[in-house]
N, C-alpha and C positions, 0 to 999 in steps of 0.2 A: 458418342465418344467411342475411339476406337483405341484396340492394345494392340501393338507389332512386334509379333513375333521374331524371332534370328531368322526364321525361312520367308521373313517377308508376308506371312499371311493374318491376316484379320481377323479380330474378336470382337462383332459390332455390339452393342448395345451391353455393355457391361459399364454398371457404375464406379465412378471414381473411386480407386482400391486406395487405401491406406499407404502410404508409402514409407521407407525405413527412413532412420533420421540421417540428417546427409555428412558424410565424410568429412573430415576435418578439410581445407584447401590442400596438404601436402599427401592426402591419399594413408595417413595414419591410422590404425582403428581408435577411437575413444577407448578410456579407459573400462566402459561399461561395456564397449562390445570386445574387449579383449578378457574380461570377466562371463560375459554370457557365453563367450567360446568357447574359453574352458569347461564348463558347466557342460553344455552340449555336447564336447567334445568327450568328454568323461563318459556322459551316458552312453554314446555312439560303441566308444573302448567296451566298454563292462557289458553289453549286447553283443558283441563283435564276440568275446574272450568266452560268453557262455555258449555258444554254437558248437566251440570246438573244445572246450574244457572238461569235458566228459566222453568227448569220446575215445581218449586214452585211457579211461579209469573202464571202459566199459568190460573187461574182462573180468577184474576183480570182483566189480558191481554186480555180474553174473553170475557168479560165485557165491555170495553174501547173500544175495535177495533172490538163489534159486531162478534165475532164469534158464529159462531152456536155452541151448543154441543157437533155434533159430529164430526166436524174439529178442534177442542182442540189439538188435538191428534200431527195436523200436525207440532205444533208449534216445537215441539220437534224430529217427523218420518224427517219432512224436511231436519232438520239437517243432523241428523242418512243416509238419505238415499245417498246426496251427500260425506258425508265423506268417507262411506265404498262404493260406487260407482267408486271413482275414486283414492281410495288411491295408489291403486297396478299399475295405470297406471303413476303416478307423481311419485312416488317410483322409477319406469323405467327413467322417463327422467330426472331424477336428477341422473342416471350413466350416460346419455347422456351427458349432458348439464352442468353438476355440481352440488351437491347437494348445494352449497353453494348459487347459483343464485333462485333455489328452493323456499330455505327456507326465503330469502331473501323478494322473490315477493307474497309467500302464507302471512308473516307478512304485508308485506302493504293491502294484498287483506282483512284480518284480521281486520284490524284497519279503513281501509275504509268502510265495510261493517259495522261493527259495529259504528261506528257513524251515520251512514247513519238508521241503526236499530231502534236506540234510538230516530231518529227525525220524524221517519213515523205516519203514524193516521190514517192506514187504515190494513184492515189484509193482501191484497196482497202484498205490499211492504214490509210489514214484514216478510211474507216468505219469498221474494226472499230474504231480507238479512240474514233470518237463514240458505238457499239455499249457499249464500256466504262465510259464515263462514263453513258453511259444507267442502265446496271446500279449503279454507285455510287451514282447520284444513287437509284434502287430501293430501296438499302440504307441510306442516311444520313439520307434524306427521314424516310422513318416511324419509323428508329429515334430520330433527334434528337427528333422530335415526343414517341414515351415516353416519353424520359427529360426531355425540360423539363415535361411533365405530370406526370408521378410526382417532380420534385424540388418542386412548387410545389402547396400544396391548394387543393383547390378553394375558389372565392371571388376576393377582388378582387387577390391577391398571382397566382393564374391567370390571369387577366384581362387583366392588365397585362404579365405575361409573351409570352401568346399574341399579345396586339394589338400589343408589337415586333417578333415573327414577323411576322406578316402584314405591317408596316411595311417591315421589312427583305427578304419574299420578291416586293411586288410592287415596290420601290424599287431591286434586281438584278436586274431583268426591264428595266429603265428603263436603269439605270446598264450593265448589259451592253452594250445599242443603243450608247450613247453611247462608250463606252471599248471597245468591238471598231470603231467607224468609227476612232477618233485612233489606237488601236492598227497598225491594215492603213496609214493613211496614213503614220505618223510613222516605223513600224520596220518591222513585219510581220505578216502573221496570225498567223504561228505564234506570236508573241506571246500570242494570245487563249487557248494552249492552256498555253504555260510559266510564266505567270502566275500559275495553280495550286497548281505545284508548288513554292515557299517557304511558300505557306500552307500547303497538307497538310502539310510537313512540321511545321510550329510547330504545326498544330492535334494531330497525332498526339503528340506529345511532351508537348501541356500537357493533355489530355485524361483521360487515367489520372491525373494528379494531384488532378482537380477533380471526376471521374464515380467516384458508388459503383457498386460491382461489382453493389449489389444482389441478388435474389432470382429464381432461376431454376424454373422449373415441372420438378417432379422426374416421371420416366416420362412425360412427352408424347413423343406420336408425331406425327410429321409425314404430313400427309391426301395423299398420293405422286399419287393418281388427280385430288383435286382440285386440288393445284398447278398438273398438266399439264393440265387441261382449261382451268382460268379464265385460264391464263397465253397459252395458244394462242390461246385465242379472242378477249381483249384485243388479242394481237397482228394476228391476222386484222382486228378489228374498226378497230382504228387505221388498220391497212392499206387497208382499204376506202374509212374516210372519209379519209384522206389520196391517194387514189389518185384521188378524186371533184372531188378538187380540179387535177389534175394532167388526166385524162382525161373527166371529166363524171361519173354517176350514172347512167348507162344503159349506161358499157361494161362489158363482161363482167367484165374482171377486177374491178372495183367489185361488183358483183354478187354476183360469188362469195367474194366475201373477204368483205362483207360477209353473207354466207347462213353460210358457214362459221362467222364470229364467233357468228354468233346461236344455231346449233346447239350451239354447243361451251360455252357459257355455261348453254342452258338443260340439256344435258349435267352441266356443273360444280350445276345447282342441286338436281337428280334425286341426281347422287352425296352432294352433302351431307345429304340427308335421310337419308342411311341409313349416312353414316360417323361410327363409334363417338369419332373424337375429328377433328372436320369442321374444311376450314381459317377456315372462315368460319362459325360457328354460325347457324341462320338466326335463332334465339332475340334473336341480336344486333343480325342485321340486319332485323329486323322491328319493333324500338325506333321511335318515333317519332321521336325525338331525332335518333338514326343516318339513319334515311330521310329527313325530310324536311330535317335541316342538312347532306347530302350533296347535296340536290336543290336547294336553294338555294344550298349552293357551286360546283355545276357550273353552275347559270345564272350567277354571279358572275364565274367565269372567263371560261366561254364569253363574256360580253358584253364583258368589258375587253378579250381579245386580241384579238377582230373589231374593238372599235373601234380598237384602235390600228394594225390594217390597213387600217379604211378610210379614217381619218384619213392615213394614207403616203399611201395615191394619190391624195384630195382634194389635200393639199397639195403632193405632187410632180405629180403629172397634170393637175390642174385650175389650181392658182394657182402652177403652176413654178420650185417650189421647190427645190433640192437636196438633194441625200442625206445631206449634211453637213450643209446648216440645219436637213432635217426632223429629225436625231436630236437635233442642238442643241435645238427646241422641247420634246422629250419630257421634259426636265429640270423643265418645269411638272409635269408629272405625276409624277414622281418625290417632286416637292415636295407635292403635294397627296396621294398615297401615305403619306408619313412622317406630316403630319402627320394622319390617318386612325388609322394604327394607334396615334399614341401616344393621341386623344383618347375612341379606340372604346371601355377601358374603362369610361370615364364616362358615358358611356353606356349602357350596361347599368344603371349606377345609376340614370339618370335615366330610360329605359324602363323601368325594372323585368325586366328579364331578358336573355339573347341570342340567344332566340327574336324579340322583338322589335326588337332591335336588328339581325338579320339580315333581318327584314322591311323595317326601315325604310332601310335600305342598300339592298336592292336595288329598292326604291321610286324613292328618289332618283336611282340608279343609273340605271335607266330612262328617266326623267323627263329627266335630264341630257340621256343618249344619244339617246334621241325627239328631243328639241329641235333634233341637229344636223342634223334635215332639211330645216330651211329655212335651211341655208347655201346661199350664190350663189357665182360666179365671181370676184368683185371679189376682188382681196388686202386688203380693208379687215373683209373676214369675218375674218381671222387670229384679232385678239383675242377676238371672241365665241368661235370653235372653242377655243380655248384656255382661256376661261375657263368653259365649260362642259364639255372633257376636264378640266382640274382638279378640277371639283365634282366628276365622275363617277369620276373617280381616288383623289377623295378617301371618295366613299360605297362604292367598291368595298374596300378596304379595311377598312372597319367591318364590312362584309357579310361577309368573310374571316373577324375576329375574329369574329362571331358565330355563323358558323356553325362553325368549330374549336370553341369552348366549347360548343356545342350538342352537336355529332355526337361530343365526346369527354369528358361530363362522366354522372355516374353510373355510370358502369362500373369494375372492380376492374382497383389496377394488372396485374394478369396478361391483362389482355386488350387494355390498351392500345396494346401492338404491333400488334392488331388494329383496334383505333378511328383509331390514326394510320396505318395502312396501310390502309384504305378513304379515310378524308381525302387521302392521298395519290396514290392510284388516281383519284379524283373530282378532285381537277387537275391531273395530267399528263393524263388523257384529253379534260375539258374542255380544257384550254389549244389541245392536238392538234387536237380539231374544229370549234374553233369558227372556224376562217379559212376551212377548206372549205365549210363551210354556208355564210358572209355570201359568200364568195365568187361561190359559186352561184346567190346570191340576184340581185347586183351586176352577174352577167355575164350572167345573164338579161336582166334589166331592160336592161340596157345594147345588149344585140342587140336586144330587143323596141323599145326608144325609138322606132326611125326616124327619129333626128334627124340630117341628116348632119355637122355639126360632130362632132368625135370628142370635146372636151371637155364639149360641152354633153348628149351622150349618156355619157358619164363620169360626171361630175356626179349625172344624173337616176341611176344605177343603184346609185351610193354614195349616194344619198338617200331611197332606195327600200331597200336591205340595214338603214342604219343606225338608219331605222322600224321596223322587225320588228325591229332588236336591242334596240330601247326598249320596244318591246310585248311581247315575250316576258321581261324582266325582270320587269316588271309584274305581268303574268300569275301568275308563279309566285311571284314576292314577293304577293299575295294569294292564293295556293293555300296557301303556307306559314302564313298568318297564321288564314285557313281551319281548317286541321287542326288547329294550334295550341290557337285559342280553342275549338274539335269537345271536344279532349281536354281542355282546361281545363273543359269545360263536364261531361263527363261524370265524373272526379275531383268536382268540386263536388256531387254528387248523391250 
């Protein structure tokens, strides 16, 4: 028996997968899969919301728990590092094991660590719990992903499903900023961590009621050699590009964490080819579908978290704004977010697929973000920056939905803990890099200028990052469209 992929290619000898229960005739969700959405969709928000809900409070928090300067950084890499560290391997044993047990044990780990966050007074315990919550979010991320794909079949009840996801995970990325600033001002940071813990609790209690146990892979072994190599090396790899942002790209430790990463990856790809039940099959990862709706998800991240860095310091640096108004502004984007993912289904109708529709995202994407290089210094730019993060906020999104339906559609539920844990891995590690790259780009440019005003030399180095972050959209949203119509063309023959 064979699986067919969206690129037309072949999965032989896989047993009959479970499949989701079928759609009402008028394409309605049942009342149980509009209740598991929720659920899902909840947990997706409150993982989305803790990524970015502390790193407004992180000045204060340096403050309070004595950190140095220039360990600031960690309160938020720590996170980042453990999340895209280990997503791809909990991804894995949630086809093992169940995703349902997964998702299950990463919300308590959630909910425990975060109380536990909120009651420390010292900075090392505070790491380790942002270290915790990193690893939840590892575990919850790609398993909630299996289980709303295996509760919903493929087609337009999919579609609609995933493009709330994407709604709800770039719209707690937004709402984080915004309710960790009122949070640290109004009560406390630790706010941003106790917050958590009434939802884990109701999410863990109403969760077994609404997730089937479903179907476990009976005799799978777990690939022990490649855990430890792809997990190491991700984390080296994060390490490096977060370190590059903190020390530049020519200091040693950057160097060697990234050398390391890279060893220990093509290590991880060497081991797979010769392990009898691999954590990653390369079969998988060699899909077109998988590869290239991964590579346009990670330019889709990568572009929106740089832009919303470098829209902070345009509008705090250049046109002097506060730190309170700049998170107030990001609410456009929240808004232009939601309504992305709800309208991104229909769009696939109206392109004809979500290959397309991920081209055409991150097209506009682009186009948007290109645009804001001919912002000036006047505060009369506001609206246009605004109304062009919108549109770009909003195609980002689409981009999201289409590349999740791409990089997770033809493949058998048993491997989907795997399709959602590579989709997972490709944006906790985008999200991770992509500040240090623009950054680098910005701070270049910005020494290079030789303009002695400090804002007008600001200005030029955010205008000069935020062009290459329009151009490399581009770029790759016709690489994708590229390989696409390649395969389409050769299927036709």
């Amino acid at each position: 028996m064979s699986t067919i992929n969206q690129s037309g290619e072949t999965l032989e000898g896989r047993p009959p997968a479970a499949t989701p229960p079928p759609a009402p005739a008028d394409g309605k969700m049942t009342r149980r899969q509009t209740m598991v959405l929720f659920l899902l969709l909840g947990a997706q928000f409150t993982l989305a919301v803790d990524f970015s809900i502390m790193n407004v409070a992180v000045p204060v928090i340096g403050r309070e728990l004595h950190f140095s300067q220039e360990n600031l950084q960690w309160i938020a890499t720590t996170f980042a590092l453990s999340a895209a560290g280990f997503s791809l391997l909990f991804g894995r044993i949630a086809d093992l094991v169940g995703a349902r047990k997964v998702f299950l044990a990463g919300l308590a780990l959630l909910t425990v660590a975060s109380l536990l966050g909120g009651l420390v007074d010292a900075s090392g315990p505070l790491l380790a719990a942002r270290v915790a919550q990193g690893l939840a979010t590892a575990m919850v991320t790609p398993a909630g992903l299996a289980l709303l794909t295996t509760s919903f079949p493929e087609g337009p009840l999919r579609d609609r499903a995933l493009g709330l996801n994407g709604a709800m995970l770039s719209a707690g990325f937004t709402c984080g900023a915004i309710l960790g600033g009122l949070l640290t001002d109004v009560l406390s940071w630790r706010w941003g961590f106790f917050i958590n813990v009434p939802i884990g609790v109701l999410l863990i209690v109403v969760a077994p009621m609404l997730l089937a146990k479903g179907e476990v892979r009976r005799g799978g072994k777990l690939d022990i050699p490649g855990a430890v190599t792809v997990s190491a090396g991700l984390i080296a790899l994060v390490y490096g590009i977060s370190a590059a942002g903190q020390y530049g790209w020519a200091n040693t430790t950057t160097l060697v964490s990234l050398a390391v990463g890279v060893v220990l990856l093509i290590a991880f790809g060497l081991i797979e080819l010769r392990a009898p039940e691999p954590l990653a099959p390369l079969r998988v990862l060699g899909l077109r579908s998988v590869t290239w709706g991964n590579i346009g998800g990670a330019a889709t991240f990568i572009g929106f978290t740089a832009m919303i860095f470098l829209i902070t310091l345009y509008l705090q640096d250049v046109l002097g704004y506060s730190a309170m108004a700049t998170g107030l502004t990001f609410g456009v984007l929240g808004i232009g977010a939601f309504l992305g993912g709800v309208t991104a289904p229909r769009w696939i109708g109206v392109l004809g697929g979500s290959s397309a529709v991920l081209v055409a995202g991150l097209v506009v994407q682009g186009l948007t973000v290109g645009a804001l290089y001919f912002a000036g210094d006047a505060r009369g730019w506001l609206y246009a920056v605004l109304g062009l993060a919108f549109l770009s906020s909003y195609a980002h999104v689409v981009a999201i939905v289409g590349f999740m339906v791409t990089a997770t559609s033809g493949l058998p539920n048993e491997q989907q803990g795997l399709a959602t844990g590579i989709t997972t891995l490709t944006q906790q590690v985008s999200i991770t890099i992509g500040i240090p790259i623009m950054s680098a780009i910005a701070v270049a440019q910005i020494r290079a200028s030789g303009d002695p005003s400090v804002e007008a030399a600001t200005l030029h180095g955010i205008n000069v990052a935020i062009l290459a972050n329009g151009l490399i959209l581009i770029a790759v949203g016709l690489l994708v469209a590229l390989f696409v119509k390649r395969r389409a063309a050769a299927r036709a023959d």
